[in-house]
NUVEX-937685 format. One line per 5 residues: their letters; for each residue x, y, z of C-alpha. Coordinates in Angstrom, 3 decimals. Example, Ala and Ser with C-alpha at 12.3 -4.5 7.8 and 13.67 -1.06 7.14 Angstrom:
2
AS> 12.300/-4.500/7.800 ~ 13.670/-1.060/7.140 $
***
This chain:
591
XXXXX> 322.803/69.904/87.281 ~ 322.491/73.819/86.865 ~ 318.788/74.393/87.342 ~ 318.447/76.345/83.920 ~ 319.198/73.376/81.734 $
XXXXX> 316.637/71.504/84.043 ~ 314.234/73.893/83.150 ~ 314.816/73.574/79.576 ~ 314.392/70.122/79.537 ~ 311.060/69.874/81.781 $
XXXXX> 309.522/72.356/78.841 ~ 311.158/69.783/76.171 ~ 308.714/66.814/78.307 ~ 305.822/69.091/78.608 ~ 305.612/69.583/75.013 $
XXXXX> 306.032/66.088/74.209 ~ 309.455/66.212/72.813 ~ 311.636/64.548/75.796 ~ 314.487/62.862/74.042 ~ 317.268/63.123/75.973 $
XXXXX> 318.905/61.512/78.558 ~ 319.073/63.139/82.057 ~ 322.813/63.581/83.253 ~ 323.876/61.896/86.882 ~ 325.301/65.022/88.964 $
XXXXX> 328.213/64.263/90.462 ~ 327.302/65.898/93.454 ~ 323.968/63.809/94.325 ~ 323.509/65.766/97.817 ~ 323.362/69.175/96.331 $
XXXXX> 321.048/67.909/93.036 ~ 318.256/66.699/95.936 ~ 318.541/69.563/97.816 ~ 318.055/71.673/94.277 ~ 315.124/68.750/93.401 $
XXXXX> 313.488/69.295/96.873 ~ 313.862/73.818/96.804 ~ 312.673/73.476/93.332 ~ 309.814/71.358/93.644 ~ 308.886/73.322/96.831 $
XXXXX> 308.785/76.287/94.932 ~ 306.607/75.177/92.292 ~ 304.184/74.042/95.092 ~ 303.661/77.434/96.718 ~ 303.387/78.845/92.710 $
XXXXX> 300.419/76.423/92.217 ~ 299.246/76.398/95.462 ~ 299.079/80.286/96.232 ~ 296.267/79.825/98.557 ~ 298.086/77.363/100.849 $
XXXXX> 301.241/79.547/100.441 ~ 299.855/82.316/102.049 ~ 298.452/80.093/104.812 ~ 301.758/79.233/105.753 ~ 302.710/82.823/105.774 $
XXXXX> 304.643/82.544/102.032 ~ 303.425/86.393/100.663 ~ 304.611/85.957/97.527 ~ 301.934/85.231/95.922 ~ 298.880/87.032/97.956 $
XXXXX> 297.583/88.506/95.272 ~ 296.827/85.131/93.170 ~ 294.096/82.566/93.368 ~ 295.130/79.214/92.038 ~ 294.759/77.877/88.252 $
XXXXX> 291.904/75.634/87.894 ~ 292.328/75.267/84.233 ~ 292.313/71.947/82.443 ~ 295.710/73.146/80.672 ~ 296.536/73.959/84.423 $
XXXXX> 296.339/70.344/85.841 ~ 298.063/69.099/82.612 ~ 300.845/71.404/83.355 ~ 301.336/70.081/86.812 ~ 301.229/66.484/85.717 $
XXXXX> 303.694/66.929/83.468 ~ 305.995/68.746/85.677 ~ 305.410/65.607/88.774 ~ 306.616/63.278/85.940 ~ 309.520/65.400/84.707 $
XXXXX> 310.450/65.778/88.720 ~ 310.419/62.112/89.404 ~ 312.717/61.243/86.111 ~ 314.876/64.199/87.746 ~ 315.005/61.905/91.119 $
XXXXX> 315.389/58.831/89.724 ~ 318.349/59.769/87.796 ~ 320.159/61.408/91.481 ~ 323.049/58.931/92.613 ~ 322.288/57.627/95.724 $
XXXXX> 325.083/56.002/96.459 ~ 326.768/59.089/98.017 ~ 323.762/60.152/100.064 ~ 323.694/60.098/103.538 ~ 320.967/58.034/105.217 $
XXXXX> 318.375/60.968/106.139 ~ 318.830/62.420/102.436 ~ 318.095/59.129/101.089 ~ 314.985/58.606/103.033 ~ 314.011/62.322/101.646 $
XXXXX> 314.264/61.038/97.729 ~ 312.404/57.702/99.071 ~ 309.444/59.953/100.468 ~ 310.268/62.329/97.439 ~ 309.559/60.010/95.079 $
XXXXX> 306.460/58.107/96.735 ~ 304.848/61.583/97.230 ~ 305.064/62.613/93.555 ~ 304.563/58.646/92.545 ~ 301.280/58.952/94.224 $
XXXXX> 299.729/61.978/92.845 ~ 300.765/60.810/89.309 ~ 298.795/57.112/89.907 ~ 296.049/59.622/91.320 ~ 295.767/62.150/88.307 $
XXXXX> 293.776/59.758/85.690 ~ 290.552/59.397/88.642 ~ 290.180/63.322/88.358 ~ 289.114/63.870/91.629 ~ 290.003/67.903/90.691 $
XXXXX> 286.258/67.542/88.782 ~ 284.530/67.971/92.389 ~ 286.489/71.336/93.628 ~ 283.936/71.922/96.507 ~ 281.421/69.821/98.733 $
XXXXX> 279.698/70.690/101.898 ~ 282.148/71.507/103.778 ~ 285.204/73.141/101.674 ~ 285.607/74.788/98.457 ~ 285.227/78.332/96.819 $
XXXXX> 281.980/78.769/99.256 ~ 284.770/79.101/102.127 ~ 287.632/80.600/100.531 ~ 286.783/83.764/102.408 ~ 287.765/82.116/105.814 $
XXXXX> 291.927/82.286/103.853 ~ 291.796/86.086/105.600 ~ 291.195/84.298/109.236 ~ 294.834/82.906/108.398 ~ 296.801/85.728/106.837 $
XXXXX> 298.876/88.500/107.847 ~ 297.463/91.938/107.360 ~ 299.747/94.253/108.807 ~ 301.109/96.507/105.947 ~ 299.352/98.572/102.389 $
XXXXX> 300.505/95.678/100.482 ~ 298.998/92.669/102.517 ~ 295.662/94.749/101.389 ~ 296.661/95.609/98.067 ~ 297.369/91.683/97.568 $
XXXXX> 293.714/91.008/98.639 ~ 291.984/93.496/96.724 ~ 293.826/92.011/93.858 ~ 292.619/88.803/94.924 ~ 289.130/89.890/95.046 $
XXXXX> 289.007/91.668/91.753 ~ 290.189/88.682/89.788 ~ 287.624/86.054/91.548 ~ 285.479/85.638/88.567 ~ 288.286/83.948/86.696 $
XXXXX> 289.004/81.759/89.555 ~ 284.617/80.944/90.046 ~ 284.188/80.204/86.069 ~ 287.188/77.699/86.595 ~ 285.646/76.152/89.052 $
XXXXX> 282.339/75.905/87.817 ~ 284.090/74.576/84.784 ~ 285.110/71.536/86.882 ~ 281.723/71.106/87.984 ~ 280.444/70.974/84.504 $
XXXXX> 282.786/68.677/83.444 ~ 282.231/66.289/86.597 ~ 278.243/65.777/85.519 ~ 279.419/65.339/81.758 ~ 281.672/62.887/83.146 $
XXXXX> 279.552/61.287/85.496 ~ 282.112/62.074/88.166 ~ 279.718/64.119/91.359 ~ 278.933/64.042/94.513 ~ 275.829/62.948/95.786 $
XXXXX> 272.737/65.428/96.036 ~ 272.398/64.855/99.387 ~ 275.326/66.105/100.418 ~ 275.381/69.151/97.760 ~ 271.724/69.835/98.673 $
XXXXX> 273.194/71.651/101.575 ~ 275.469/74.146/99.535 ~ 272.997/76.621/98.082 ~ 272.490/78.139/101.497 ~ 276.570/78.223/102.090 $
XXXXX> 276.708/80.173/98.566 ~ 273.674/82.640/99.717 ~ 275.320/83.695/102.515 ~ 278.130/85.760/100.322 ~ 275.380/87.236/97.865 $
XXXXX> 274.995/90.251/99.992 ~ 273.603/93.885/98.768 ~ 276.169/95.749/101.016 ~ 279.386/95.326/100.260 ~ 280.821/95.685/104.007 $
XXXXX> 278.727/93.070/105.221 ~ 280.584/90.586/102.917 ~ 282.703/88.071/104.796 ~ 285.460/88.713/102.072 ~ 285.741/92.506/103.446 $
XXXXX> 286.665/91.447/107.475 ~ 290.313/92.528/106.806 ~ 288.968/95.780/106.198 ~ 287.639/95.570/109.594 ~ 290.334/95.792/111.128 $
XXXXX> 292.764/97.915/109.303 ~ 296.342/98.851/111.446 ~ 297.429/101.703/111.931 ~ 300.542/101.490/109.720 ~ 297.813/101.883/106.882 $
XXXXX> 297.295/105.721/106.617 ~ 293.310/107.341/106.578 ~ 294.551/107.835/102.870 ~ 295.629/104.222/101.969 ~ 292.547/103.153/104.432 $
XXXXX> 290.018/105.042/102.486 ~ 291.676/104.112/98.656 ~ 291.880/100.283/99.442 ~ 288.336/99.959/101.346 ~ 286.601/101.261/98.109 $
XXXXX> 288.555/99.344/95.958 ~ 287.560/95.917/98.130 ~ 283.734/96.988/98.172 ~ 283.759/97.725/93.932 ~ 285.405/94.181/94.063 $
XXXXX> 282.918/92.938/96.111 ~ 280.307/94.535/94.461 ~ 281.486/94.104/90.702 ~ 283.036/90.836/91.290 ~ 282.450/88.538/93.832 $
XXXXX> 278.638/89.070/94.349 ~ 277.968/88.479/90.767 ~ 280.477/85.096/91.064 ~ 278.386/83.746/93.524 ~ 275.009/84.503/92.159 $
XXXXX> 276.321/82.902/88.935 ~ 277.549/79.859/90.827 ~ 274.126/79.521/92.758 ~ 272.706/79.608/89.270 ~ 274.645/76.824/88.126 $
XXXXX> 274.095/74.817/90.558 ~ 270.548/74.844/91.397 ~ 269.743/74.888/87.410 ~ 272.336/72.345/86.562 ~ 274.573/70.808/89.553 $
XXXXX> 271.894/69.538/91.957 ~ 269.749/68.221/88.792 ~ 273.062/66.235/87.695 ~ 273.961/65.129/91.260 ~ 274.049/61.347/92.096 $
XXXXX> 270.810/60.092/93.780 ~ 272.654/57.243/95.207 ~ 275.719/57.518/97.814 ~ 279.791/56.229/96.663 ~ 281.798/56.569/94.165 $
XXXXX> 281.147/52.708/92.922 ~ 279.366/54.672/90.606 ~ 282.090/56.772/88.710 ~ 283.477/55.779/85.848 ~ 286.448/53.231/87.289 $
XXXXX> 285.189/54.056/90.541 ~ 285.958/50.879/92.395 ~ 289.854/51.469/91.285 ~ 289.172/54.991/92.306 ~ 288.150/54.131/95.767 $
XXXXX> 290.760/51.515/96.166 ~ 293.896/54.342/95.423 ~ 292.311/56.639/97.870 ~ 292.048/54.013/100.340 ~ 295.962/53.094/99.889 $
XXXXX> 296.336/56.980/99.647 ~ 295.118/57.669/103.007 ~ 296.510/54.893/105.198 ~ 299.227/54.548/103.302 ~ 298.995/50.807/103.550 $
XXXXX> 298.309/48.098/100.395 ~ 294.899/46.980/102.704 ~ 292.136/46.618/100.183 ~ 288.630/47.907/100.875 ~ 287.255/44.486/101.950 $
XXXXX> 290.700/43.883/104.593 ~ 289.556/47.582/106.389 ~ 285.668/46.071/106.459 ~ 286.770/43.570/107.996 ~ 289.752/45.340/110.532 $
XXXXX> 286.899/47.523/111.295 ~ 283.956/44.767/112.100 ~ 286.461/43.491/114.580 ~ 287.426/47.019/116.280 ~ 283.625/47.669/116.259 $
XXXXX> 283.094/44.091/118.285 ~ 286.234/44.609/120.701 ~ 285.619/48.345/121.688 ~ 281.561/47.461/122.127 ~ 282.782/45.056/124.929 $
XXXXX> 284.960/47.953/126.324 ~ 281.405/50.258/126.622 ~ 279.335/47.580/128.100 ~ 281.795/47.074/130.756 ~ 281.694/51.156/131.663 $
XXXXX> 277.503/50.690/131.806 ~ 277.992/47.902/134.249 ~ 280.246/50.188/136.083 ~ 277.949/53.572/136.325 ~ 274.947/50.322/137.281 $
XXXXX> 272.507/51.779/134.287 ~ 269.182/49.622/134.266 ~ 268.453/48.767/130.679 ~ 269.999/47.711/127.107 ~ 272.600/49.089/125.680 $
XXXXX> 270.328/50.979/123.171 ~ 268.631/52.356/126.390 ~ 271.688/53.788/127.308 ~ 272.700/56.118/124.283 ~ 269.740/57.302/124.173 $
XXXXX> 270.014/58.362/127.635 ~ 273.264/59.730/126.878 ~ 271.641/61.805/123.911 ~ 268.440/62.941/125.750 ~ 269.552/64.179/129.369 $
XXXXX> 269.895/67.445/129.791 ~ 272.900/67.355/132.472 ~ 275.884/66.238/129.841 ~ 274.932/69.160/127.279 ~ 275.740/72.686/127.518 $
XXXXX> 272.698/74.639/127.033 ~ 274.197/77.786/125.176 ~ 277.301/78.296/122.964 ~ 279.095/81.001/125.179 ~ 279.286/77.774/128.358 $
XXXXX> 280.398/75.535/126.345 ~ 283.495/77.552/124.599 ~ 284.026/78.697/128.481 ~ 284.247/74.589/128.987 ~ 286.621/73.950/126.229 $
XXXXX> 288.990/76.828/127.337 ~ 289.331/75.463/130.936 ~ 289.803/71.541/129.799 ~ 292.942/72.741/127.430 ~ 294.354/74.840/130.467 $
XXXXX> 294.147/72.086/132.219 ~ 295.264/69.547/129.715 ~ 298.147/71.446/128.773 ~ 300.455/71.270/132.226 ~ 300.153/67.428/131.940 $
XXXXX> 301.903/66.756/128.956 ~ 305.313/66.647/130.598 ~ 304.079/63.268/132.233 ~ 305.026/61.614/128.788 ~ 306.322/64.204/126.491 $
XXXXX> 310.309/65.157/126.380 ~ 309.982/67.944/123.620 ~ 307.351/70.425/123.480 ~ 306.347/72.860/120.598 ~ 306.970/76.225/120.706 $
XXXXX> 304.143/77.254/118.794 ~ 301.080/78.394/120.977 ~ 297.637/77.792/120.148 ~ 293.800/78.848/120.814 ~ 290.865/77.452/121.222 $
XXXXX> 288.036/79.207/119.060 ~ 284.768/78.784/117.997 ~ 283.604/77.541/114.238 ~ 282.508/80.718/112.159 ~ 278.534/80.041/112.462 $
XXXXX> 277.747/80.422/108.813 ~ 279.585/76.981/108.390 ~ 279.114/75.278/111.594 ~ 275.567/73.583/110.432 ~ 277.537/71.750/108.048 $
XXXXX> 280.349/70.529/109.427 ~ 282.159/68.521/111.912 ~ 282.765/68.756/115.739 ~ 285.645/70.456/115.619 ~ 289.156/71.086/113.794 $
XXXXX> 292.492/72.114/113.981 ~ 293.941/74.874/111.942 ~ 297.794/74.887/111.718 ~ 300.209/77.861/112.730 ~ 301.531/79.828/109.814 $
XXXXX> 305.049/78.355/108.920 ~ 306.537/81.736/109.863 ~ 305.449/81.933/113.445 ~ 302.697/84.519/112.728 ~ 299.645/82.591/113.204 $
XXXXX> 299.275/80.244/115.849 ~ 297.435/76.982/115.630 ~ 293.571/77.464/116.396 ~ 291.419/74.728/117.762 ~ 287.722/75.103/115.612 $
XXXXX> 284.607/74.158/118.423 ~ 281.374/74.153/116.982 ~ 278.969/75.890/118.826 ~ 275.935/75.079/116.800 ~ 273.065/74.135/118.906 $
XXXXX> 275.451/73.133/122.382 ~ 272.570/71.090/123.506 ~ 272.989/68.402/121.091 ~ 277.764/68.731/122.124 ~ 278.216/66.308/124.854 $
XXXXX> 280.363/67.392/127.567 ~ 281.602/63.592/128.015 ~ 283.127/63.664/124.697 ~ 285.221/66.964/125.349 ~ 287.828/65.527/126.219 $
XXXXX> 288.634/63.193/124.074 ~ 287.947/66.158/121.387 ~ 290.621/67.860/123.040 ~ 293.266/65.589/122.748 ~ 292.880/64.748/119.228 $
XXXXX> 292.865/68.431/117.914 ~ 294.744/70.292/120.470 ~ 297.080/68.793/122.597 ~ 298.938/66.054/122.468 ~ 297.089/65.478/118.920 $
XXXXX> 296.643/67.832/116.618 ~ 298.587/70.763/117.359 ~ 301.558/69.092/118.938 ~ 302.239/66.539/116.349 ~ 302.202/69.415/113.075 $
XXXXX> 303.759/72.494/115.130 ~ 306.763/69.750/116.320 ~ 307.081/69.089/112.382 ~ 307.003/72.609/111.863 ~ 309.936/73.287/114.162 $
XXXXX> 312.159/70.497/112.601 ~ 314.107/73.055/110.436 ~ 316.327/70.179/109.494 ~ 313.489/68.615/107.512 ~ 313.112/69.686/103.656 $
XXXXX> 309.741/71.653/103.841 ~ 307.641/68.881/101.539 ~ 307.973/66.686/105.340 ~ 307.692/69.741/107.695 ~ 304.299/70.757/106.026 $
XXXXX> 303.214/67.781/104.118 ~ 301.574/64.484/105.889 ~ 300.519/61.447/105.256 ~ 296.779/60.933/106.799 ~ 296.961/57.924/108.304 $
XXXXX> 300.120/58.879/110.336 ~ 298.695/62.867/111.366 ~ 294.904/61.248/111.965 ~ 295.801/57.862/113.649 ~ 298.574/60.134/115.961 $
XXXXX> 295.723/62.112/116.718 ~ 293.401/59.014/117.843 ~ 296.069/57.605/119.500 ~ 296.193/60.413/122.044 ~ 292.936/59.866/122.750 $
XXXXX> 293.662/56.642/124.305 ~ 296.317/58.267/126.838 ~ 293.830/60.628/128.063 ~ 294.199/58.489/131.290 ~ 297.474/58.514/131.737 $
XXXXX> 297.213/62.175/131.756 ~ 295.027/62.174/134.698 ~ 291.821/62.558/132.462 ~ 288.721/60.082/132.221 ~ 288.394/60.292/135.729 $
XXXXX> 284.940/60.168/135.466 ~ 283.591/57.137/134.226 ~ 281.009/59.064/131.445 ~ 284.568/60.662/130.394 ~ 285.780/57.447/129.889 $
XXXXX> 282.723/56.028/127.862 ~ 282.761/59.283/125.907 ~ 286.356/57.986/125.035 ~ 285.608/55.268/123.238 ~ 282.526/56.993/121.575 $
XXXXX> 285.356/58.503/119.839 ~ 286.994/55.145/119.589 ~ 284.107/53.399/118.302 ~ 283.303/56.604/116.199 ~ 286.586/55.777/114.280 $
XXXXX> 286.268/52.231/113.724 ~ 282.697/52.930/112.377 ~ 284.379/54.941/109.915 ~ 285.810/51.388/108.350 ~ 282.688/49.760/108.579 $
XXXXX> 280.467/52.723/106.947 ~ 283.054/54.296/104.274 ~ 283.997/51.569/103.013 ~ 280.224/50.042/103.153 ~ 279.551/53.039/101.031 $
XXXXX> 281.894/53.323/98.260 ~ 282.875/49.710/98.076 ~ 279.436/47.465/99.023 ~ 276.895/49.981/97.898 ~ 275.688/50.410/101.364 $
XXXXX> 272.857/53.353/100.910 ~ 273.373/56.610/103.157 ~ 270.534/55.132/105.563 ~ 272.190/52.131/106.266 ~ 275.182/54.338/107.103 $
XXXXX> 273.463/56.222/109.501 ~ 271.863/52.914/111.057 ~ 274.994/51.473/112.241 ~ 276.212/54.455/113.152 ~ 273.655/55.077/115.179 $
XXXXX> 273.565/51.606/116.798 ~ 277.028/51.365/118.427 ~ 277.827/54.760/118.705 ~ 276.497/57.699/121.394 ~ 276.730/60.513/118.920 $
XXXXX> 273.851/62.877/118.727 ~ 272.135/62.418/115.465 ~ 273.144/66.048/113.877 ~ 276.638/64.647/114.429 ~ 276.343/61.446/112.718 $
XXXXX> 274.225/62.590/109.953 ~ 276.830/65.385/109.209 ~ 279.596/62.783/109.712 ~ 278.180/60.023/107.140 ~ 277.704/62.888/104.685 $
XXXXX> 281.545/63.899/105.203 ~ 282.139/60.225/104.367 ~ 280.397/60.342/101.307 ~ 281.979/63.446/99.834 ~ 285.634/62.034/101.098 $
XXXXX> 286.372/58.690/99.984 ~ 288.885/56.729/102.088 ~ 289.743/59.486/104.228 ~ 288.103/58.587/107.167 ~ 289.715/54.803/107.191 $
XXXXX> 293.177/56.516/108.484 ~ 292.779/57.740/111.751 ~ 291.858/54.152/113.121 ~ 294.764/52.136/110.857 ~ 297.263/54.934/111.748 $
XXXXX> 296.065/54.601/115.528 ~ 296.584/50.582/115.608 ~ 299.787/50.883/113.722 ~ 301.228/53.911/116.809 ~ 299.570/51.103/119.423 $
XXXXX> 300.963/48.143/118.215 ~ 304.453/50.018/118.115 ~ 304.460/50.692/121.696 ~ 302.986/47.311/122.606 ~ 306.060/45.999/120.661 $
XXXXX> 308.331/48.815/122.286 ~ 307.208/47.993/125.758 ~ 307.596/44.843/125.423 ~ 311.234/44.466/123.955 ~ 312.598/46.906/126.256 $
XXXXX> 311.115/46.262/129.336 ~ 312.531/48.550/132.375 ~ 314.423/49.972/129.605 ~ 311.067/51.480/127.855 ~ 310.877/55.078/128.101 $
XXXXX> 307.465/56.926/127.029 ~ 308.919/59.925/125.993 ~ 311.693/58.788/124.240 ~ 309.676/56.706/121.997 ~ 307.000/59.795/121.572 $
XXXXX> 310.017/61.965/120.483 ~ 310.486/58.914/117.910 ~ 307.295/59.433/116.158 ~ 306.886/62.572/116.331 ~ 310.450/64.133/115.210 $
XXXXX> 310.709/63.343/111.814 ~ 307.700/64.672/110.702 ~ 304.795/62.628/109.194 ~ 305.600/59.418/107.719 ~ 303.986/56.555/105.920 $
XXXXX> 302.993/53.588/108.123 ~ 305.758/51.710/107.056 ~ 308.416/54.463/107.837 ~ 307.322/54.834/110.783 ~ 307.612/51.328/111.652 $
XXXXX> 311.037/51.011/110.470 ~ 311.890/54.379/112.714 ~ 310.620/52.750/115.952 ~ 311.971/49.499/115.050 ~ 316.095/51.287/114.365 $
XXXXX> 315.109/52.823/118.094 ~ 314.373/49.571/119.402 ~ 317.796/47.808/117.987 ~ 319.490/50.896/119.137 ~ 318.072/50.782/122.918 $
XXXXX> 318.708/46.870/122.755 ~ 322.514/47.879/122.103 ~ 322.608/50.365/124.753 ~ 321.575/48.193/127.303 ~ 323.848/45.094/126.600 $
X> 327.336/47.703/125.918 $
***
């Protein structure tokens, strides 16, 4: 199909006057490769933001449309793109181009089931949203006049993009569709901290920082006063308008009570996320009850370690030794980013004990910018730009280091860094024979429960030596099945934020900044958290299976090169990749 008379017809559908029928292309190979560019394409256009992280510039100078007419657009388009791959012949495709339409279509399938919850009415919450969007410089290129002149331009058009999203806001309390005060409570501080009376001190002008010298003085001095009337003119006044808003209006609107049970159709709401994030047809009560059981069996694992290390005293006795003695914390940030450099150097030579292929991609470890840090997580992982500009980072918080145990480090490490994190997205990165909706997409439960799963080779790596190490281990373990317990406690059974924190607290050695900032993650994230530990005991019982069928034949790093080389998968893909491995190893061994 020429891509013109696609065109035509997707404006036909958006206008409501779709009437005819959509021709099969003889050549079904080249229309999905058109579908796939295409639909790509009109990604990075609405997503300018997360085209530029992945080093796309053509669209720098652009913030993305928040508009109701927007949104309406898109939805339109996903349907008009899924009638487009329904109607591709795939009798003629060749099996990895028909597993690209399969995780085509259940990509666009899923945001169209999604649309009618309107999750787009919360833009922001405690921890992301247009409060942060000054941390998108930390991840582009600014190495030429026009990197600069597309940020300027960025910066003198932010009102338009702040009265969209308070628009959204406004809409979410008329719509009874907010987060909860609690967790919003804590955003009027993140939005102070850009309402500055100097322009140069605004986090927005750091690129002008640091200008290269391919910029002439001229060029320098032209685009630096442009940024700081932007600043000044522009995004200031945004932010004291949306710190307006939301103390006058937002907060006042805000939910007293935790979960979205109490949106309009929020317990169908809740139950497409969770199915959105482990990618799975469990229902809310099924992960209660996966994660009561996880919670039980890892609880035996922990009491076992306290026998070991001979502490006197209950279990309750023991985390709060763990969260009270001074010798397993760090007592300033500068140590404890020292500490999390040396671990990852030392970390990194083991991973050709089970790993075959390696990514190219480098990455750093680097601390959370303090002006978010109260308010969020642990750490993170920020991926490499698609273009090999940017490595990935590793995010440590260094927020009050005496409350960071050093017994959870590693286990940290391996999630976000390496063999989690980084290795998992960089290797799907570097698969340039993957359509770019798999090399930079994911599905949750397969990136997050990846990432726990390398957790629980830390040993096997030569790591957990120490028996703390070990119980910090499945702190993280237990941390994770939690998550089934409290989120869907939360949204589903109306459990109140307290009684979040309570359990949490009771099986888990997590300082109590942690957990508090954890529960309210949960609460502005619905379902999210459930995928690391389904993803995790999907990758487990895989191997168990593997290991089992194969025998002497089971090889670690061919089955890691398995999971890991086709990019991120749905459960069930994944399943039936390790399972065509399997049969294929069987019929190796009896040729």
């Amino acid at each position: 199909m020429r891509i013109d008379a696609w065109l035509v017809r997707v404006g036909l559908c958006c206008m409501g006057l779709c009437a005819v029928a959509t021709p099969v292309l003889a050549d079904a190979t080249d229309d999905l490769k058109q579908l796939l560019a295409d639909e790509w394409d009109r990604q990075m256009r609405e997503a300018p933001t997360f085209a530029s992280s992945l080093g796309d510039r053509r669209f720098n100078d652009k913030w993305p449309d928040l508009s109701a007419e927007a949104f309406e657009r898109s939805h339109a388009a996903d349907k008009a793109a899924l009638e487009r791959a329904n109607a591709i012949n795939t009798a003629t495709l060749a099996d990895a181009d028909l597993l690209n339409l399969r995780l085509f279509k259940r990509m666009i399938q899923r945001r169209i089931e999604l649309y009618p919850f309107k999750w787009r009415l919360v833009p922001l919450d405690h921890r992301w949203g247009i409060q942060t969007t000054n941390t998108l410089a930390e991840r582009l290129r600014f190495t030429t006049v026009k990197d600069y002149e597309d940020w300027v331009a960025r910066l003198e058009s932010f009102d338009g993009y702040m009265d969209q999203t308070i628009a959204l806001l406004r809409q979410g309390i008329a719509e009874g569709r907010v987060h909860a005060r609690v967790v919003m409570q804590r955003l009027p501080k993140q939005i102070q901290s850009h309402i500055v009376d100097d322009p140069s001190k605004s986090l927005y002008y750091s690129p002008f920082q640091r200008l290269p010298e391919a910029v002439s003085q001229a060029d320098a001095e032209r685009l630096s006063t442009r940024a700081q009337t932007a600043i000044r003119d522009q995004v200031v006044p945004s932010y004291k308008k949306l710190l307006d808003f939301f103390e006058a209006n937002y907060l006042p609107g805000a939910s007293e009570k935790a979960g979205v049970w109490q949106w309009p159709d929020g317990d169908k709401m809740y139950a497409a996320q969770v199915g959105f994030h482990t990618s799975t047809t469990l229902t809310p009560d099924e992960v209660h009850e996966i994660g009561l059981a996880e919670v039980a069996r890892i609880r035996k694992e922990m009491d076992d370690v306290i026998k070991q290390v001979e502490f006197k005293g209950s279990f309750e006795a023991f985390l709060t030794h763990l969260r009270t003695d001074k010798r397993y914390y760090y007592q300033n940030g500068d140590d404890l980013l020292a500490a999390y450099r040396a671990l990852c150097k030392r970390i990194d030579p083991a991973m050709v004990k089970l790993f075959r292929t390696l990514p190219r991609t480098p990455y750093g470890v680097v601390p959370i910018p303090m002006h978010i840090a109260p308010d969020t997580t642990t750490a993170y992982y920020q991926p490499p730009a698609a273009d090999g500009s940017r490595a990935g980072y590793y995010f440590v918080n260094l927020y009050k280091p005496e409350t960071r145990p050093k017994y959870e480090m590693e286990a940290l490490s391996l999630h976000e860094a390496v063999p989690g994190h980084h290795f998992q997205i960089a290797l799907a990165m570097e698969q340039g024979a993957l359509p770019n909706f798999r090399r930079h997409g994911g599905y949750t439960a397969y990136v997050e429960g990846w990432a726990l799963y390398c957790e629980t080779i830390g040993q096997e790596l030569g790591l957990y030596e120490d028996p703390y190490s070990k119980f910090g281990q499945l702190t993280y373990e237990m941390w994770r099945a939690i998550r089934l317990v409290v989120d869907t406690g939360i949204h589903h059974k109306k459990w109140t934020r307290q009684q979040a924190i309570d359990y949490f607290k009771s099986y888990a050695a997590k300082s109590e900044l942690d957990i508090t900032n954890e529960i309210d993650r949960y609460i502005a994230w619905p379902g999210q958290a459930l995928a690391y530990k389904i993803g995790q005991l999907k990758i487990t019982e895989l191997r168990a299976r593997a290991t089992k069928e194969l025998g002497d034949q089971f090889d670690i790093k061919a089955l890691h090169d398995v999971v890991l080389l086709s990019g991120a998968v749905p459960l069930d893909v994944l399943e039936e990749n390790v399972n065509g491995w399997i049969a294929r190893e069987k019929a190796k061994a009896s040729e």
